[in-house]
FIRO-872349 format. One record per residue (C-alpha): z, y, x negated. Coordinates in nm, 3 decimals, padded with zeros to 5 digits, always signed. Layout:
% residues N
<r pz="Z" py="Y" px="X"/>
...
This chain:
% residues 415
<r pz="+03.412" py="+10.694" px="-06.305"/>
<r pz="+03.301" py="+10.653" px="-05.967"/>
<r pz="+03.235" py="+10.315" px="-05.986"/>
<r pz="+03.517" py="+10.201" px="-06.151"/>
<r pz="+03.720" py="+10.366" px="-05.869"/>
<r pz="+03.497" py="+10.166" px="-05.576"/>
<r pz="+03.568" py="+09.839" px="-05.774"/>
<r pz="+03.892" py="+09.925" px="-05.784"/>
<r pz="+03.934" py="+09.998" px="-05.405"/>
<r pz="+03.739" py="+09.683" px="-05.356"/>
<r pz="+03.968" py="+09.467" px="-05.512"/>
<r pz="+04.245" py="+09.614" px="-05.347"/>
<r pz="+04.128" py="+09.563" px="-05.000"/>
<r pz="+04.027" py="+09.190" px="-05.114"/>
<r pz="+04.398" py="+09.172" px="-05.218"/>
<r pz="+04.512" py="+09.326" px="-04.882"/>
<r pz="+04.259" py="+09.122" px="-04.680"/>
<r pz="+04.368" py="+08.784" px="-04.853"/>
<r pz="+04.776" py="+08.853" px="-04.795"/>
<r pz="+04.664" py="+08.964" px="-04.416"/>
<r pz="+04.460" py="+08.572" px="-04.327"/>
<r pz="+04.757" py="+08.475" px="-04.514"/>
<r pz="+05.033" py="+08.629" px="-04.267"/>
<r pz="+04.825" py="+08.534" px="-03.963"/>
<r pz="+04.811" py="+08.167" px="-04.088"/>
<r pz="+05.169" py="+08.141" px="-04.123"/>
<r pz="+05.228" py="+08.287" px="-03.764"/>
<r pz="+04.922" py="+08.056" px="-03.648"/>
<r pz="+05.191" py="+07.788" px="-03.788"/>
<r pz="+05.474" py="+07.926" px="-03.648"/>
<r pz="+05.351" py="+07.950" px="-03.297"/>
<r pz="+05.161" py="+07.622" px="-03.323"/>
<r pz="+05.546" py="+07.433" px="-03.402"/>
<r pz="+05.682" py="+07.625" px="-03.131"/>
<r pz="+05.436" py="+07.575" px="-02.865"/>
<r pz="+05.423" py="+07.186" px="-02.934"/>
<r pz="+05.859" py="+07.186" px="-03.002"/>
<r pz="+05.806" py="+07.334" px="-02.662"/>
<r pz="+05.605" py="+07.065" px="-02.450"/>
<r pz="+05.787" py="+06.780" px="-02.639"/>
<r pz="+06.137" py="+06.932" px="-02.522"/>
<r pz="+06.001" py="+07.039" px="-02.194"/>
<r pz="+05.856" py="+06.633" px="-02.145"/>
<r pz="+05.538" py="+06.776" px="-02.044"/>
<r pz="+05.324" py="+06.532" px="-01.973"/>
<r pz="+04.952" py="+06.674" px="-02.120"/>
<r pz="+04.782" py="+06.353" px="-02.057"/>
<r pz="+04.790" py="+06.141" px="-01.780"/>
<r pz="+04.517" py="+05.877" px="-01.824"/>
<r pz="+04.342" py="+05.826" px="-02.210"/>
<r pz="+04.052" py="+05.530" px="-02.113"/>
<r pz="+04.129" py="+05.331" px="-02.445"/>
<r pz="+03.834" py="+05.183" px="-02.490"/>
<r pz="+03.608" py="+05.572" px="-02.464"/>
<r pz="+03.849" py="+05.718" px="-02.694"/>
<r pz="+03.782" py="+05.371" px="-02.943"/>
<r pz="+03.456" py="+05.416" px="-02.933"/>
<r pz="+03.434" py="+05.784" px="-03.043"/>
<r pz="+03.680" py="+05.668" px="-03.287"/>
<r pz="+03.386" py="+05.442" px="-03.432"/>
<r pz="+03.118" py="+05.644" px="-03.413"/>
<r pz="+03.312" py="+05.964" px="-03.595"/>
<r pz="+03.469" py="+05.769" px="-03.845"/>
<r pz="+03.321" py="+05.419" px="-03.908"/>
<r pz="+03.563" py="+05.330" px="-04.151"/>
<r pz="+03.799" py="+05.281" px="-03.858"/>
<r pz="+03.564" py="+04.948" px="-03.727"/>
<r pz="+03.573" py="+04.799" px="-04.091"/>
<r pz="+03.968" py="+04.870" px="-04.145"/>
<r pz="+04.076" py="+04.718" px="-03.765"/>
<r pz="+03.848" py="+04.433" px="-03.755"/>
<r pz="+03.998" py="+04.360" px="-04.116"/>
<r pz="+03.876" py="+04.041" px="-04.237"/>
<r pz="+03.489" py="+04.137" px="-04.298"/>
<r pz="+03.515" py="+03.975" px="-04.622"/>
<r pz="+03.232" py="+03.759" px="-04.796"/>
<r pz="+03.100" py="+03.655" px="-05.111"/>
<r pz="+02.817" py="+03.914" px="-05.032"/>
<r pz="+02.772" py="+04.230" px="-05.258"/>
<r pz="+02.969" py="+04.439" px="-04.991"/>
<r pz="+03.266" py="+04.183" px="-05.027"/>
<r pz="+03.240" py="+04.271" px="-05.399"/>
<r pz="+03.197" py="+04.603" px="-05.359"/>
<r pz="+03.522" py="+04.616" px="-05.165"/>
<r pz="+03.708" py="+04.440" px="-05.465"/>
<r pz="+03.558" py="+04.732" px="-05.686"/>
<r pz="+03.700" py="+04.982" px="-05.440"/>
<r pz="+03.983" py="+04.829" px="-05.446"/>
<r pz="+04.050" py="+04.800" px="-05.892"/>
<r pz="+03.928" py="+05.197" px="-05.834"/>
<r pz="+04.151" py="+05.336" px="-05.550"/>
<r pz="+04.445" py="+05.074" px="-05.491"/>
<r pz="+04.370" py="+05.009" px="-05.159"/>
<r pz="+04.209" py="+04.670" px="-05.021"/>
<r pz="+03.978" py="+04.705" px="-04.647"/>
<r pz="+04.098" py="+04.348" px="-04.566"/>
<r pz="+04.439" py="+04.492" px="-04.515"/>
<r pz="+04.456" py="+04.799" px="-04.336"/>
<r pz="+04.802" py="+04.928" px="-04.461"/>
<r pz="+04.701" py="+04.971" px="-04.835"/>
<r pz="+04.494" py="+05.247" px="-04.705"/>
<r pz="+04.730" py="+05.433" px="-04.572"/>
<r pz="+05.001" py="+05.309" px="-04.845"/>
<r pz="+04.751" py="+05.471" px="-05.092"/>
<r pz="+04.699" py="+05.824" px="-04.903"/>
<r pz="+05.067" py="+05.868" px="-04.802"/>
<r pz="+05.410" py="+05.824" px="-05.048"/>
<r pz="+05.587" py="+05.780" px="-04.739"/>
<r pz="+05.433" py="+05.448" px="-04.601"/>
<r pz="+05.402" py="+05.328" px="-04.991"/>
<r pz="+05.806" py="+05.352" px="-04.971"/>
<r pz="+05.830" py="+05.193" px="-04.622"/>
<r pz="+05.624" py="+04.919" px="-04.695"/>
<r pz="+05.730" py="+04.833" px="-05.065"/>
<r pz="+06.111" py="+04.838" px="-04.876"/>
<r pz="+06.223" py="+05.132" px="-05.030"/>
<r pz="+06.232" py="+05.275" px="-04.655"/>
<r pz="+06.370" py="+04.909" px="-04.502"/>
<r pz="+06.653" py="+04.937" px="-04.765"/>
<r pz="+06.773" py="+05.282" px="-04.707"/>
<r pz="+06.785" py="+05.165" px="-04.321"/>
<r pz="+06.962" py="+04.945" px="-04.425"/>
<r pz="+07.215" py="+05.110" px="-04.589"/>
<r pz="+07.257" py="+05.332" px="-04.322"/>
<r pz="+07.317" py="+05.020" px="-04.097"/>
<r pz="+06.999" py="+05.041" px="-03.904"/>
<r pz="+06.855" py="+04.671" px="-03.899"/>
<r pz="+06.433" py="+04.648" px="-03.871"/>
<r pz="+06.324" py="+04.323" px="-03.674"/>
<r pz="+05.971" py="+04.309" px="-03.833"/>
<r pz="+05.951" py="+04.432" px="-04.181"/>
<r pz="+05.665" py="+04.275" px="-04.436"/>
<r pz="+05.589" py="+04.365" px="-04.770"/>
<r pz="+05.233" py="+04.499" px="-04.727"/>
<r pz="+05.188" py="+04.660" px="-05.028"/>
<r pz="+04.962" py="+04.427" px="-05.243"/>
<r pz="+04.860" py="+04.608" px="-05.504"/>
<r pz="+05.209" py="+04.563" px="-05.657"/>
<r pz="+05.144" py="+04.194" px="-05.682"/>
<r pz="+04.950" py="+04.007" px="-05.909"/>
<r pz="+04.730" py="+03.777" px="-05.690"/>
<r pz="+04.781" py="+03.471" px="-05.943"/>
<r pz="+05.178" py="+03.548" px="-05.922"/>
<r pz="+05.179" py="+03.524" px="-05.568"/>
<r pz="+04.946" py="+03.246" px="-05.516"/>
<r pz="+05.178" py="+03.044" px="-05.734"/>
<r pz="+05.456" py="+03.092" px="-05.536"/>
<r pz="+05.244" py="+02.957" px="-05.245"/>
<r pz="+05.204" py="+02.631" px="-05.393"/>
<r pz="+05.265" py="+02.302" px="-05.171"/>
<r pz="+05.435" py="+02.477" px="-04.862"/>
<r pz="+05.413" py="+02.272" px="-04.515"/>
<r pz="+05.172" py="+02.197" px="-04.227"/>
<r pz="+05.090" py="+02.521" px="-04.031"/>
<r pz="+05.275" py="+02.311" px="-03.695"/>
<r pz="+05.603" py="+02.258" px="-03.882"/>
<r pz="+05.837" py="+02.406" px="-03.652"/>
<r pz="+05.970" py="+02.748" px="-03.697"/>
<r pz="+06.380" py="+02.725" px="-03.796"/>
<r pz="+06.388" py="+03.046" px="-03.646"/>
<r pz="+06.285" py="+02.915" px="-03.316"/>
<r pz="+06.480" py="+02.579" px="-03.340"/>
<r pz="+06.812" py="+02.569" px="-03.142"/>
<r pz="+07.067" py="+02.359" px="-02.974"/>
<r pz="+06.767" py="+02.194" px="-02.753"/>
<r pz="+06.741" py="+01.906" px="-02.758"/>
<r pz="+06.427" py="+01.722" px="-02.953"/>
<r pz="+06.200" py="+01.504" px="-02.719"/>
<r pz="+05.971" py="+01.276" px="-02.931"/>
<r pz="+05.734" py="+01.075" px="-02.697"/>
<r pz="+05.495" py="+00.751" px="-02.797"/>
<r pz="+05.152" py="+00.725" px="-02.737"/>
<r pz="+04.843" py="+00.994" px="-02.567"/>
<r pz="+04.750" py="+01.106" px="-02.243"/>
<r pz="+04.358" py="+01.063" px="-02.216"/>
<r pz="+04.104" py="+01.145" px="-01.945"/>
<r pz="+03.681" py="+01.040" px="-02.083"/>
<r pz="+03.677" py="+01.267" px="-02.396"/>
<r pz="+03.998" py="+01.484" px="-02.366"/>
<r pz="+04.302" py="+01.314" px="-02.553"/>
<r pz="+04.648" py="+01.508" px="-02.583"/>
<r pz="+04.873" py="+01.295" px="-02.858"/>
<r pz="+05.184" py="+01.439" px="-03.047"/>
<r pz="+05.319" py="+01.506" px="-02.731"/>
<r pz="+05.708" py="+01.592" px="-02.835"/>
<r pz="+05.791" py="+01.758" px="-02.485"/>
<r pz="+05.934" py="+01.617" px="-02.146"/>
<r pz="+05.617" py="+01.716" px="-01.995"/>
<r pz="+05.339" py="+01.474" px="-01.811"/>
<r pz="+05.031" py="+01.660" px="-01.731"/>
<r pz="+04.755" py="+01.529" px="-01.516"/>
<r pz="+04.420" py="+01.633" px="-01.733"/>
<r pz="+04.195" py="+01.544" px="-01.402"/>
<r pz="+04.377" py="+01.800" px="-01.179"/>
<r pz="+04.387" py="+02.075" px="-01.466"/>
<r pz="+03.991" py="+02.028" px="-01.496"/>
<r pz="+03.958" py="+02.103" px="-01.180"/>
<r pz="+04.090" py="+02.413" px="-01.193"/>
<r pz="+03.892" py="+02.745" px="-01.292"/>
<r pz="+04.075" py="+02.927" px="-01.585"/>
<r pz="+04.215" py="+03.256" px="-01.544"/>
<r pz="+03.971" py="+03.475" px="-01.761"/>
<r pz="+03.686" py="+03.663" px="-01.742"/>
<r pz="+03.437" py="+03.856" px="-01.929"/>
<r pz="+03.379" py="+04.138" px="-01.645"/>
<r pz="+03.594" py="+04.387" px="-01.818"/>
<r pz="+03.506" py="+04.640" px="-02.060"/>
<r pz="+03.583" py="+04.623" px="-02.447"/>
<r pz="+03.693" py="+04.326" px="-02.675"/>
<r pz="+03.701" py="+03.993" px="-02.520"/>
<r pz="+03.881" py="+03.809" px="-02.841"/>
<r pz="+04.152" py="+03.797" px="-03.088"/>
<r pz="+04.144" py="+03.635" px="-03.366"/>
<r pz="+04.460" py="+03.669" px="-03.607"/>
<r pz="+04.630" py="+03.464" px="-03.829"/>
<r pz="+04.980" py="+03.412" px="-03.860"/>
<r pz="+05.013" py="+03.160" px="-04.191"/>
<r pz="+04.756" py="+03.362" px="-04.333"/>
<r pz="+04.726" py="+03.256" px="-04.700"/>
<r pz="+04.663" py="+02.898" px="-04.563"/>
<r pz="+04.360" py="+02.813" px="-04.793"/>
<r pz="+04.163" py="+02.466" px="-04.889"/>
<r pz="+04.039" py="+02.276" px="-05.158"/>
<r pz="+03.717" py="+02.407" px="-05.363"/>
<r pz="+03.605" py="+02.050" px="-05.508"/>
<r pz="+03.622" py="+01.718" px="-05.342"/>
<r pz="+03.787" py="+01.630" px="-05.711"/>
<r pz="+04.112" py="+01.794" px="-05.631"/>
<r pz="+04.188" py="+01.551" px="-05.361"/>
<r pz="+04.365" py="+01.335" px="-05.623"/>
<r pz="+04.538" py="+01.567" px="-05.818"/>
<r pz="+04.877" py="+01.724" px="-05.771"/>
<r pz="+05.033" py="+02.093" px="-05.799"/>
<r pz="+04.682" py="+02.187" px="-05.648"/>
<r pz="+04.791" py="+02.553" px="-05.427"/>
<r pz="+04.684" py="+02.500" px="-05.067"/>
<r pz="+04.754" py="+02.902" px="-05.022"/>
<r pz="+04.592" py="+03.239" px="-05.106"/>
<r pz="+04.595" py="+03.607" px="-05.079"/>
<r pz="+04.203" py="+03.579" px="-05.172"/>
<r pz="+04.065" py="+03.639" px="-04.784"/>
<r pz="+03.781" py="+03.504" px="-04.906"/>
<r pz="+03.924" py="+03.187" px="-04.973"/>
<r pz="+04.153" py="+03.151" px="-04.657"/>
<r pz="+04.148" py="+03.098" px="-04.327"/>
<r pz="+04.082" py="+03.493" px="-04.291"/>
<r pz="+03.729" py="+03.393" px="-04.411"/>
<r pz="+03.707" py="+03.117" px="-04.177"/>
<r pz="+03.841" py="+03.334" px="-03.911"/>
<r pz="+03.572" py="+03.593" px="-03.989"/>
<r pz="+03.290" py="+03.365" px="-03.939"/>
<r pz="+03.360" py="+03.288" px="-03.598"/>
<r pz="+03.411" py="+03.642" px="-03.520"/>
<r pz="+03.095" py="+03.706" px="-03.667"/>
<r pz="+02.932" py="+03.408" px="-03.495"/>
<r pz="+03.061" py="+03.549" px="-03.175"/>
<r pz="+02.940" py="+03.904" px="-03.167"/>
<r pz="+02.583" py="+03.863" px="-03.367"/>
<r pz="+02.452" py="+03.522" px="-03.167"/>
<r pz="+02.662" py="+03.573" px="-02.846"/>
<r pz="+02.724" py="+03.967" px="-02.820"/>
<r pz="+03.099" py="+03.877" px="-02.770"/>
<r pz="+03.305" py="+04.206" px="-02.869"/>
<r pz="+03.570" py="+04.026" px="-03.120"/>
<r pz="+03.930" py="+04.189" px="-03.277"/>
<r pz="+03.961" py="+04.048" px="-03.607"/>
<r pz="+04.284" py="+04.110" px="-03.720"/>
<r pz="+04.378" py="+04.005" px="-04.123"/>
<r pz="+04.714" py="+04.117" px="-04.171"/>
<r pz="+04.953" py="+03.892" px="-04.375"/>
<r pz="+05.229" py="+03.758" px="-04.230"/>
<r pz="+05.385" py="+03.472" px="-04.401"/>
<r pz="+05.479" py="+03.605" px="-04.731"/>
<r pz="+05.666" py="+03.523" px="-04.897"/>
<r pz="+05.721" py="+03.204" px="-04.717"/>
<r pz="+05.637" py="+03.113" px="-04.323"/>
<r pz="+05.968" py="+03.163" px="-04.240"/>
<r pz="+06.009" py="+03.463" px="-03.985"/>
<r pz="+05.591" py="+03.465" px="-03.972"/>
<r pz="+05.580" py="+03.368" px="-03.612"/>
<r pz="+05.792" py="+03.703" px="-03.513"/>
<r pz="+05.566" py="+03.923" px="-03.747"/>
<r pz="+05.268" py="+03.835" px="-03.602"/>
<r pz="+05.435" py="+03.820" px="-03.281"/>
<r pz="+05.454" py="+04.190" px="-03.345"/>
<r pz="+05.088" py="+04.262" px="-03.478"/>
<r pz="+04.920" py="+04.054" px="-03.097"/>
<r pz="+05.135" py="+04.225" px="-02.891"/>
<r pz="+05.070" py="+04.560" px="-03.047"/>
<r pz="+04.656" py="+04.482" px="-03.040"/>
<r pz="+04.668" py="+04.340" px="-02.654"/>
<r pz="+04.857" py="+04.622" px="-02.522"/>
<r pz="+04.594" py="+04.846" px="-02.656"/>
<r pz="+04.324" py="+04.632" px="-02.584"/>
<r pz="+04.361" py="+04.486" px="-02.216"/>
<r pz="+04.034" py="+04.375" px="-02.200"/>
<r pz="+04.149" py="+04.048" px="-02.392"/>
<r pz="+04.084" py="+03.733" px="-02.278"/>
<r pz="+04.103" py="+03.485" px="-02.550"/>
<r pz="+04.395" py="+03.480" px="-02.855"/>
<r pz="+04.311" py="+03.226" px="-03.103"/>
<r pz="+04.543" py="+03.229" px="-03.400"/>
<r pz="+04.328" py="+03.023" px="-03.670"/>
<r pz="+04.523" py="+02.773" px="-03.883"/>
<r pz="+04.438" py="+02.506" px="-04.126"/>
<r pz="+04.599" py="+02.199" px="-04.134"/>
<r pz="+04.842" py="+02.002" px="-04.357"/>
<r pz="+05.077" py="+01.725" px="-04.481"/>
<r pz="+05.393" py="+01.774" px="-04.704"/>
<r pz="+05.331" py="+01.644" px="-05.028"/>
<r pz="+04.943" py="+01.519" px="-04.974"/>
<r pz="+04.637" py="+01.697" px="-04.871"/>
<r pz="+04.465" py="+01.670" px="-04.554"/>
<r pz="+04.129" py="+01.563" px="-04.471"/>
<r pz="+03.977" py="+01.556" px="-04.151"/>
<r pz="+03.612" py="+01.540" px="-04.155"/>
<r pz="+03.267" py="+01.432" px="-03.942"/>
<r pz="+02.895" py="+01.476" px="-03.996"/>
<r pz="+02.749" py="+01.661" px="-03.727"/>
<r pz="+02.333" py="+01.698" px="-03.705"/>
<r pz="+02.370" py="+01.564" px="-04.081"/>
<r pz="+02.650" py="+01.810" px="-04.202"/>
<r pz="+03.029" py="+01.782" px="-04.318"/>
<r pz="+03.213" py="+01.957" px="-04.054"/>
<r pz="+03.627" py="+01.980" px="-04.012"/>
<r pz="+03.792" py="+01.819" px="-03.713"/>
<r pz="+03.916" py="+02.139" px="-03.509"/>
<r pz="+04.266" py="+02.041" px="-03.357"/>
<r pz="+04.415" py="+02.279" px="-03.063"/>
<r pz="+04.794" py="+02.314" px="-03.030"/>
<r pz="+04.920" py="+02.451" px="-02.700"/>
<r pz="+05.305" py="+02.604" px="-02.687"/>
<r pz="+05.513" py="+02.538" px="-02.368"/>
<r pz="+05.884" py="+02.662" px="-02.286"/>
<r pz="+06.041" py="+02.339" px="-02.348"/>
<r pz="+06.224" py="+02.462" px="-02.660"/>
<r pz="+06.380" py="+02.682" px="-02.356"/>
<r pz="+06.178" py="+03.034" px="-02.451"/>
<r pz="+06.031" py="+03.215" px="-02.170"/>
<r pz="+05.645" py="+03.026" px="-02.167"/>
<r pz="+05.608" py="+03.024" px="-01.789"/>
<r pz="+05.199" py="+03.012" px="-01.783"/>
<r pz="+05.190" py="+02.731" px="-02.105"/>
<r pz="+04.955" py="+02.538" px="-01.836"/>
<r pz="+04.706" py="+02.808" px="-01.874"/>
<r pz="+04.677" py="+02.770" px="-02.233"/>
<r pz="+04.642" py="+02.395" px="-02.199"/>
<r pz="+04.377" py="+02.381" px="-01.923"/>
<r pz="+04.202" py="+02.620" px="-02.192"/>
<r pz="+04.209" py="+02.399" px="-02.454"/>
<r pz="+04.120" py="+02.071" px="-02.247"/>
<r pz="+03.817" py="+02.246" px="-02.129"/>
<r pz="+03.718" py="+02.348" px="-02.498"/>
<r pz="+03.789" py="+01.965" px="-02.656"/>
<r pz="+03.570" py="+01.848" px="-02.335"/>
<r pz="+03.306" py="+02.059" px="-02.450"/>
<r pz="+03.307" py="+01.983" px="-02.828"/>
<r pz="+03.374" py="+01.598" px="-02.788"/>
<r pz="+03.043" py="+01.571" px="-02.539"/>
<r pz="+02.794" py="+01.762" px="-02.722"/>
<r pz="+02.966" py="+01.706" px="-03.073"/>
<r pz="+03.157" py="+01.352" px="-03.052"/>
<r pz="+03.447" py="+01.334" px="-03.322"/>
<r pz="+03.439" py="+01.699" px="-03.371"/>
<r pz="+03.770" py="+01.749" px="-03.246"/>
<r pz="+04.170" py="+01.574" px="-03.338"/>
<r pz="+04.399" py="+01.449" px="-03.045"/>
<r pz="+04.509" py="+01.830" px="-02.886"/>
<r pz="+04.921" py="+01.864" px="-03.016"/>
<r pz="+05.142" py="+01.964" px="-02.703"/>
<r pz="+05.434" py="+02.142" px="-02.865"/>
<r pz="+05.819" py="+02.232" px="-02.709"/>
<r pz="+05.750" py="+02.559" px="-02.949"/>
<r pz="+05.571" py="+02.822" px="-02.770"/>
<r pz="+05.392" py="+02.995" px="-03.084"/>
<r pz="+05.360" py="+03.312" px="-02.933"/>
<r pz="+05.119" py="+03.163" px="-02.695"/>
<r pz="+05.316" py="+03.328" px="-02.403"/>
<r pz="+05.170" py="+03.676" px="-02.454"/>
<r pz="+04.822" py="+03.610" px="-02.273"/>
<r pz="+04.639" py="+03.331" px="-02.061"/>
<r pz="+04.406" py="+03.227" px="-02.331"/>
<r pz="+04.562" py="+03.151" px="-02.572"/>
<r pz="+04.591" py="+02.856" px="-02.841"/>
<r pz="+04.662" py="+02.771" px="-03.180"/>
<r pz="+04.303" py="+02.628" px="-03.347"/>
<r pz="+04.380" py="+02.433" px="-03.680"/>
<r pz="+04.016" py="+02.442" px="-03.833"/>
<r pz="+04.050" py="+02.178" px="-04.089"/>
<r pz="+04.323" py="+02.079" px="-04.331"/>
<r pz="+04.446" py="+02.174" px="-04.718"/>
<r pz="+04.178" py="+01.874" px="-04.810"/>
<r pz="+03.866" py="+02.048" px="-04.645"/>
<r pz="+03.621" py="+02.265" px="-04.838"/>
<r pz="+03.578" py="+02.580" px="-04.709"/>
<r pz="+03.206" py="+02.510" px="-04.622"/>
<r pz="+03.298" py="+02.245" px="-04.379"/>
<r pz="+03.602" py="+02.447" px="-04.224"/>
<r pz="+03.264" py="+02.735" px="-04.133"/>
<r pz="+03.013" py="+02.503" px="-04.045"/>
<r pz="+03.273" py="+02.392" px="-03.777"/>
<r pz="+03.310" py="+02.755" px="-03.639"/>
<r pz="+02.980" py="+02.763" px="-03.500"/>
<r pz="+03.027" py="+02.484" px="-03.274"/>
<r pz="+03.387" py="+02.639" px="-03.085"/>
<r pz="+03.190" py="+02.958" px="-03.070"/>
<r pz="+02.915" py="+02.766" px="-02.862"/>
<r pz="+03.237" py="+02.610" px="-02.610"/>
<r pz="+03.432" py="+02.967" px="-02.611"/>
<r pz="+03.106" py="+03.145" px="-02.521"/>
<r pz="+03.048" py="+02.898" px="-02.271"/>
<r pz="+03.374" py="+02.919" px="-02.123"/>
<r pz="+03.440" py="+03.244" px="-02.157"/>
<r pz="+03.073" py="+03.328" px="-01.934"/>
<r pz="+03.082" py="+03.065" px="-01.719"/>
């Protein structure tokens, strides 16, 4: 009888003990809401100074996945780029593009991002300037791919960005020895001489990443047999990052930080589906988000491919015995009348890169394109638009072709 009456009190003070924790987690709550409601009221400022590139790197170290998902783009033909595409089939998220992740932990940013959210907004007469349909796993990667077929070269202008401005279309190049700027549609003259003369306005002193790499006609993709040249309805875009200019991005990243040490921000999001209209502002949105939280940025290349309406584009040379793609630079100014005060910058960059590649690799490089569009070129010194290729290149010529402008940006970027 006696023990039946201890296991009896036992279980009531278990009962008692459990509904006490419980009580004292709710006020735990309940205080916690009130002290923060308290200091965000109150605009108490808690911290003054966060070093960005400290709290980063703890970041890393506790959570690793946080490395993979920002520098998105780690993707291969390797068994951990398969494994990723079995992760993906099991738990509906893909590490090339950061917000499945948190599309498939959180109903909330599933319903922003698959415009639920964007439509109620809408509704409610609240207008969003960047809103992309991130959430792939509601697509069929064949489905979208077709409706990527045939679209235009990645230096078509943006209608978005075209205006009552006039159009200035002038004849022939500007040349200096190995530096050659053709296409030149602005009212601009430079003098290459004096702008080689001039030391470039980066350095490598400061702590953290160095480069960007991002792409904003991200599906851009290539031909996979030489036998496709003559064939029509052949899709020159992809979703597949392995077959894009997200993998061609990747291995210059790679190049970058394994042979040079160079800390790289690989960034993978999409941003021209589903067409390229409106890409320029999305991924206007995704560089100025990663430089203001990485100041340590020097160099902004936004990797292209590119292409001819109607035909595919080859542009090829054998370097030390290999197929590699012509690498063309395209430098923004403000002539289209958008603020682009430092475009000269940008173009003194890319001179100093086609001088580079044309004297140790001759024929390496296309004719540099000086644009009136600015291409979102006027967020950092630095910056340029690389088109690696064109829709008639095989990948493997578009990579072999990174390795050389890693040499150049290393180069330039240390000198």
């Amino acid at each position: 009888m006696r023990k039946i009456d201890m296991k009896k009190n036992k279980y009531i003070f278990n009962i008692k003990k459990s509904l006490i924790i419980f009580v004292l987690a709710i006020i735990s709550v309940k205080i916690g809401i009130m002290g923060g409601n308290l200091i965000f009221n109150s605009n108490m400022q808690v911290v003054e100074i966060v070093d960005i590139e400290v709290y980063r790197m703890a970041l890393k170290n506790s959570l690793p996945l946080i490395d993979t998902i920002y520098n998105s783009g780690n993707i291969s033909y390797s068994f951990s780029g398969q494994l990723h595409g079995f992760m993906k089939k099991i738990f509906h998220f893909d590490l090339a593009y950061p917000i499945t992740v948190i599309n498939a932990q959180s109903p909330l940013f599933y319903n922003y991002y698959s415009n639920s959210y964007s439509i109620n907004l809408n509704n409610r007469g609240i207008k969003e300037p960047y809103f992309y349909i991130a959430d792939l796993d509601t697509i069929e990667s064949t489905d979208l791919d077709t409706k990527l077929i045939n679209m235009e070269s990645s230096i078509t202008y943006n209608p978005e960005e075209e205006d009552n401005y006039r159009f200035h279309s002038h004849d022939g190049e500007i040349s200096l020895n190995e530096i050659i700027i053709n296409n030149n549609e602005t009212n601009y003259r430079v003098n290459i001489e004096e702008l080689m003369k001039e030391p470039l306005k980066i350095s490598s002193d400061k702590k953290g990443p160095q480069v960007l790499i991002y792409h904003t006609h991200t599906t851009e993709s290539f031909i996979k047999d030489l036998s496709q040249l003559g064939q029509s309805g052949i899709p020159n875009r992809t979703t597949d990052a392995r077959n894009n200019v997200v993998r061609v991005g990747e291995e210059l990243a790679q190049i970058l930080r394994k042979k040079y040490s160079i800390e790289v921000i690989h960034n993978a999001t999409i941003h021209n589906y589903p067409s390229d209209t409106g890409a320029y502002g999305r991924s206007l949105n995704t560089a100025s988000n990663i430089l203001k939280s990485y100041p340590s940025i020097q160099i902004v290349l936004d990797i292209h491919r590119d292409g001819i309406h109607n035909d595919k584009l080859r542009v090829v040379n054998e370097i030390n015995g290999k197929q590699a793609a012509k690498i063309m630079f395209v430098v923004g100014t403000d002539d289209s009348g958008l603020i682009h005060p430092e475009w000269r910058e940008n173009l003194k960059f890319a001179i100093k890169l086609q001088d580079k590649l044309n004297k140790r690799y001759p024929g390496i490089t296309r004719p540099i394109y000086l644009s009136r569009h600015r291409y979102n070129q006027h967020l950092s010194n630095g910056s340029i638009l690389v088109e690696i290729g064109g829709d008639g290149n095989l990948l493997s010529e578009c990579l072999e072709s990174t390795k050389y402008l890693a040499e150049v940006i290393n180069e330039l970027l240390n000198q």
